[in-house]
C-alpha positions in Angstrom: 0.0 0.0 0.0 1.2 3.6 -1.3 2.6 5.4 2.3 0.3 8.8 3.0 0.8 11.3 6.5 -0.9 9.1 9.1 0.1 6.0 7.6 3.2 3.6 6.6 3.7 1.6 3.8 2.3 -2.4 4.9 0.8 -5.5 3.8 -0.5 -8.2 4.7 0.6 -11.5 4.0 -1.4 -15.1 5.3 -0.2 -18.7 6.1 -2.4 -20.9 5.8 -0.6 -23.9 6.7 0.5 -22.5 10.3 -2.8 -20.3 10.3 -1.0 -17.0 11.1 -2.1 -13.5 9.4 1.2 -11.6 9.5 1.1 -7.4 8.9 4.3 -6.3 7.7 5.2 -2.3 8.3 7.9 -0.6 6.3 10.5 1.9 7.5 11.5 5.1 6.4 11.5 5.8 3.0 9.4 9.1 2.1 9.3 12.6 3.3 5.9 11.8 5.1 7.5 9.2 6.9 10.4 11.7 8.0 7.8 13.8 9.4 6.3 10.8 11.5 10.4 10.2 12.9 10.9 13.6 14.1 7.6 14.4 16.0 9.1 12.6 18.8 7.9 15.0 21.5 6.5 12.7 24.8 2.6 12.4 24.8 0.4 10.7 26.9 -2.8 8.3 26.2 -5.4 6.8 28.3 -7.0 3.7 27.4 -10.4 2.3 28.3 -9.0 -1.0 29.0 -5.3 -1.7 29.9 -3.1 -3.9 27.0 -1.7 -6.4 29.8 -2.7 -7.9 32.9 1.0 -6.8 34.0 -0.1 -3.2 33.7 -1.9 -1.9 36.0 -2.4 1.6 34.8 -4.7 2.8 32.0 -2.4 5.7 31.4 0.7 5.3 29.0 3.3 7.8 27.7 4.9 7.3 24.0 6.4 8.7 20.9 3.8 11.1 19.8 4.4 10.8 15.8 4.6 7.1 15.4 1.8 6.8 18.3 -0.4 8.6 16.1 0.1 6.3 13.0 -0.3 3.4 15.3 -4.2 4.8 15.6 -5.0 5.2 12.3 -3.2 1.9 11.7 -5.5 -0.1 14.3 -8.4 2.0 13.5 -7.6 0.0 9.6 -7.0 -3.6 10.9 -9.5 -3.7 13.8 -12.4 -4.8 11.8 -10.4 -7.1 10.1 -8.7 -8.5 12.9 -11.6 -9.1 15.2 -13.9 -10.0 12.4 -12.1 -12.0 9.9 -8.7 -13.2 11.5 -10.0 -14.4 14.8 -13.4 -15.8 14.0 -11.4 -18.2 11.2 -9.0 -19.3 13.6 -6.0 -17.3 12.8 -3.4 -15.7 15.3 -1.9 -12.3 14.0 1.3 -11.3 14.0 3.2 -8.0 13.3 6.6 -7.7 12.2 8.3 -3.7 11.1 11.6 -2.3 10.7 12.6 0.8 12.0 9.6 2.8 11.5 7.8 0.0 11.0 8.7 -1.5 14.1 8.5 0.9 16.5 4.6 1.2 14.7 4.3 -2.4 15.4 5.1 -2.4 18.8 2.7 0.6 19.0 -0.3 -1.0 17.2 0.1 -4.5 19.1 -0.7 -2.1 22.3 -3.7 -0.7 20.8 -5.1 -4.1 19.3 -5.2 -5.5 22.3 -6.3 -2.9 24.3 -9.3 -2.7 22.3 -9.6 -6.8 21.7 -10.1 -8.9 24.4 -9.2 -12.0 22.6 -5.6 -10.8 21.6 -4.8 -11.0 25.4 -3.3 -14.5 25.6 -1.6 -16.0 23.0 -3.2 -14.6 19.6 -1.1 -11.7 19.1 2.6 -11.2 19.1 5.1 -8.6 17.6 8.3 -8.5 16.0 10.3 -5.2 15.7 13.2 -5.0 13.9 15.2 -1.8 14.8 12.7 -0.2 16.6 13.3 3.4 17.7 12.3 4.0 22.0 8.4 4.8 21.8 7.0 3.6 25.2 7.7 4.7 28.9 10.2 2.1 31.1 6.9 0.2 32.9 5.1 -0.1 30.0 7.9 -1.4 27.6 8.4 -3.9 30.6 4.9 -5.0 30.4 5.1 -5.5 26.2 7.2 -8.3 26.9 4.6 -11.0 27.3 3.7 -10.5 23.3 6.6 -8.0 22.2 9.9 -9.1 21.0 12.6 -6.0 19.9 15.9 -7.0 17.9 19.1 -4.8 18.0 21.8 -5.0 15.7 25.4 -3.7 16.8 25.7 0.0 17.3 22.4 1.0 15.1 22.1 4.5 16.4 18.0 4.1 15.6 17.0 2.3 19.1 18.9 4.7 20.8 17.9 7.6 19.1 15.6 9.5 21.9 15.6 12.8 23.1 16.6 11.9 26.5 19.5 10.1 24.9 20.3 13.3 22.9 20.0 15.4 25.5 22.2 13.4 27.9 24.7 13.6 24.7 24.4 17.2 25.1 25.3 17.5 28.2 28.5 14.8 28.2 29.7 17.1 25.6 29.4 20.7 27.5 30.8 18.6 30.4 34.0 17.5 28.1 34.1 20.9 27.1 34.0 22.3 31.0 37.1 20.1 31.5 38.5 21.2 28.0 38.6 24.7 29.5 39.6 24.2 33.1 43.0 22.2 30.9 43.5 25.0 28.7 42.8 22.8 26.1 39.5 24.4 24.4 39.9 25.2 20.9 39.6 29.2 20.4 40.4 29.3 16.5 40.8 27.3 13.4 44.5 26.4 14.5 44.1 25.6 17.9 41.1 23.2 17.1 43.3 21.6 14.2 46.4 21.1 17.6 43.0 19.9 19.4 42.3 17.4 16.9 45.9 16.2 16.3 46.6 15.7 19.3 43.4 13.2 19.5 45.2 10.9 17.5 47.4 10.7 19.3 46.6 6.8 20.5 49.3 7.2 23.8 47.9 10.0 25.0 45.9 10.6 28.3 42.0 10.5 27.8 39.8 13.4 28.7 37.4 11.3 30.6 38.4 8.0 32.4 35.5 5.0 31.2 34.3 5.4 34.8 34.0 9.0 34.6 31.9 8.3 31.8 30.0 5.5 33.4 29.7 7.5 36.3 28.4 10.5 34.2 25.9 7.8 32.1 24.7 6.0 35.5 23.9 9.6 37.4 22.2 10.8 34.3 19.8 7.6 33.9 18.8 7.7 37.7 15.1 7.9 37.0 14.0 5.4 34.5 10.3 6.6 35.1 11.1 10.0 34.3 7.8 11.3 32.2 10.4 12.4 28.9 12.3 8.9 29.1 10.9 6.3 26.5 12.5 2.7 25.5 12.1 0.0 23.2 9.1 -2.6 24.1 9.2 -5.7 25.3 12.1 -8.5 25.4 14.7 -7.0 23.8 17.3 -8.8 22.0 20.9 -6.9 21.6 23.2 -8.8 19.3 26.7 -7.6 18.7 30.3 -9.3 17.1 33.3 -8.2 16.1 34.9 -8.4 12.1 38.1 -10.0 11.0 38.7 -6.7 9.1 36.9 -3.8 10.8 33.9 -2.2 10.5 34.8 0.9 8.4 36.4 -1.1 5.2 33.4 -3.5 5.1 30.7 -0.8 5.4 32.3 1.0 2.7 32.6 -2.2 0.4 28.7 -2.8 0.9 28.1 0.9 0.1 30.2 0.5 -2.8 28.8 -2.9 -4.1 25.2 -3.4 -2.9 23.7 0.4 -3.2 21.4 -0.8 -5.5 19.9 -3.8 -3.6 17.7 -2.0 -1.1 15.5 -0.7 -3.8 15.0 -4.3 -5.3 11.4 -3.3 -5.0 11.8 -0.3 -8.1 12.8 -2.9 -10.8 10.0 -3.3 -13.4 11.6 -6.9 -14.7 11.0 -10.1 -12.8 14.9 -11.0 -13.8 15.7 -7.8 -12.0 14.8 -8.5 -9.1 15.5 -11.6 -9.1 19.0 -10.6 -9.6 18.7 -8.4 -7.1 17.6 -10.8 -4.6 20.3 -13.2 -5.6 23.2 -10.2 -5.1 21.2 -9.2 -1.5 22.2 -12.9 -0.6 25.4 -12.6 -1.5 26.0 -9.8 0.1 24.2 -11.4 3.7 26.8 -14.7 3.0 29.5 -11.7 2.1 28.8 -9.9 5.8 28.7 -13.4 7.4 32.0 -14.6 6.4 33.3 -11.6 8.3 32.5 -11.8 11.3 34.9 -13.3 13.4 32.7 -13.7 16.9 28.8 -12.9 17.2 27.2 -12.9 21.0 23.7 -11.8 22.0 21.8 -10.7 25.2 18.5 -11.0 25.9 17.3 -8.5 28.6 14.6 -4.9 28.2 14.9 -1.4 26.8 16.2 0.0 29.7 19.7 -1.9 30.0 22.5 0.4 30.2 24.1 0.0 26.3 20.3 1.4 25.5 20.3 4.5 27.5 23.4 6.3 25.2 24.1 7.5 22.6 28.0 6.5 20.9 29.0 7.7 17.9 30.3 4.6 16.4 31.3 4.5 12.9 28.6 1.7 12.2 25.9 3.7 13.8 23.9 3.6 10.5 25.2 0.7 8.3 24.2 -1.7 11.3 20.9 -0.3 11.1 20.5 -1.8 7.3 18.4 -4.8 6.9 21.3 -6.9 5.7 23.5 -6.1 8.3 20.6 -7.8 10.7 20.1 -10.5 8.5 23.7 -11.2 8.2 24.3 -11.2 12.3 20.6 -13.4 12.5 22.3 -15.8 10.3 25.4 -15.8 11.8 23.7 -16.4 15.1 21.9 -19.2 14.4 24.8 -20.6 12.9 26.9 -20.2 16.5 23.5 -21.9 18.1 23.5 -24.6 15.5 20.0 -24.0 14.8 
């Protein structure tokens, strides 16, 4: 379906064998969808009926853009949830990326806030990068039906504006110790001595890791804080380390695969079908360098959650074939 304001690009796809209705949300990919990414100002709902045994309170507090897709969303599937999926003896599930998942975390809360039957077993959700959308004891409560996947350093699940602002601040405190040093850049020159001296790799660090821990740990005090949102439900954290780095092999896919996350453009079946075939080499590519893959299972508000690094591979990790690359490799480490 064509994305509009309000909306995000889905579908809806049904196995029949395993009788599951899956509704797939896409990510990012127009300027309307932008908009939806940067209304991210706190806002609080009140439902008639609470989404989990689990949570006592009627009263949540979310992303307000992608909270107010998730409405018109489940104000479109309602109906055809609680009149067609259920009654035929289908469970629902929701999957998303990005966007998408943070939408389908979103829209699994109002489904089963509004249907009774989608309270056990009949409902779960699958979010795939999801940015923070829900307050710390709701997010905890998502976990009975709510499943959140994080790849690496992807910048997008920690991209909240109590993670920005807490970036803020680390930075006028760096620069607070930059000054009391004598070390502040005042002009072009002295920022280029600044940055020089940087790379230098034997040279003293301007915070100590447990100054920044410290800073980090004082700074996340109050989980329940009413601006504070996380990612829903169990949360998955996978992370490994490359034979070659991170930087050369980004730059290789950039080079190489550009083309392969608008497979969905080509007019000619044998397009895309080449273009499937090159995504899966470029997944085997990506799996064949990493050297060691490990993954956590634990909730949104874990510590590597709550800040915000700059890591070089902040963005790539966020692709889809970076996740389906460390999936793979996973499941190969499990033997599954």
């Amino acid at each position: 379906m064509q994305e509009e304001l309000g909306r995000v690009g889905h579908y809806i796809s049904i196995n029949h064998k395993e009788m599951i209705a899956l509704i797939g949300l896409k990510g990012t990919s127009t300027f309307s969808d932008l908009v939806i990414d940067v209304t991210g100002s706190t806002v609080e709902y009140t439902f008639e009926t609470s989404f989990d045994s689990s949570y006592t309170s009627k009263e949540i507090r979310c992303h307000e853009g992608i909270w107010n897709t998730a409405l018109t969303m489940a104000n479109d599937f309602e109906e055809l949830v609680s009149n067609l999926f259920l009654p035929s003896g289908y469970k629902v599930l929701i999957v998303g990326h990005s966007l998408g998942g943070g939408t389908a975390c979103l829209l699994g809360i109002l489904l089963r806030s509004r249907i009774p039957e989608l309270r056990g077993d009949k409902l779960q959700v699958l979010a795939i990068a999801p940015p923070p959308v829900l307050n710390h004891k709701a997010a905890l409560a998502a976990s009975s039906f709510c499943t959140s996947v994080v790849n690496n350093n992807d910048i997008v699940p920690r991209m909240s504006l109590s993670n920005l602002v807490h970036l803020a601040e680390l930075l006028v405190h760096i620069e607070r110790i930059l000054k009391e040093k004598g070390m502040r850049p005042h002009d072009m020159g002295s920022a280029l001595r600044y940055v020089e001296d940087l790379m230098q790799s034997d040279g003293e660090p301007i915070m100590a890791c447990k100054e920044v821990d410290a800073f980090y740990d004082e700074q996340n005090e109050y989980l329940d804080h009413a601006d504070n949102l996380f990612i829903p439900g169990r949360v998955i954290i996978m992370w490994y380390l490359k034979e070659n780095g991170n930087k050369e092999d980004h730059k290789d896919y950039n080079k190489e695969s550009s083309k392969d996350e608008n497979n969905e453009d080509c007019e000619k079946e044998g397009k895309e079908k080449s273009g499937d075939d090159a995504r899966m080499k470029e997944i085997e590519k990506q799996m064949t360098k990493i050297k060691t893959i490990n993954a956590v299972s634990s909730n949104g508000g874990m510590r590597m959650l709550r800040q915000l690094e700059l890591e070089s591979s902040f963005l790539d990790d966020h692709r889809t074939v970076f996740y389906q690359a460390s999936v793979q490799a996973l499941l190969q480490k499990m033997d599954v």
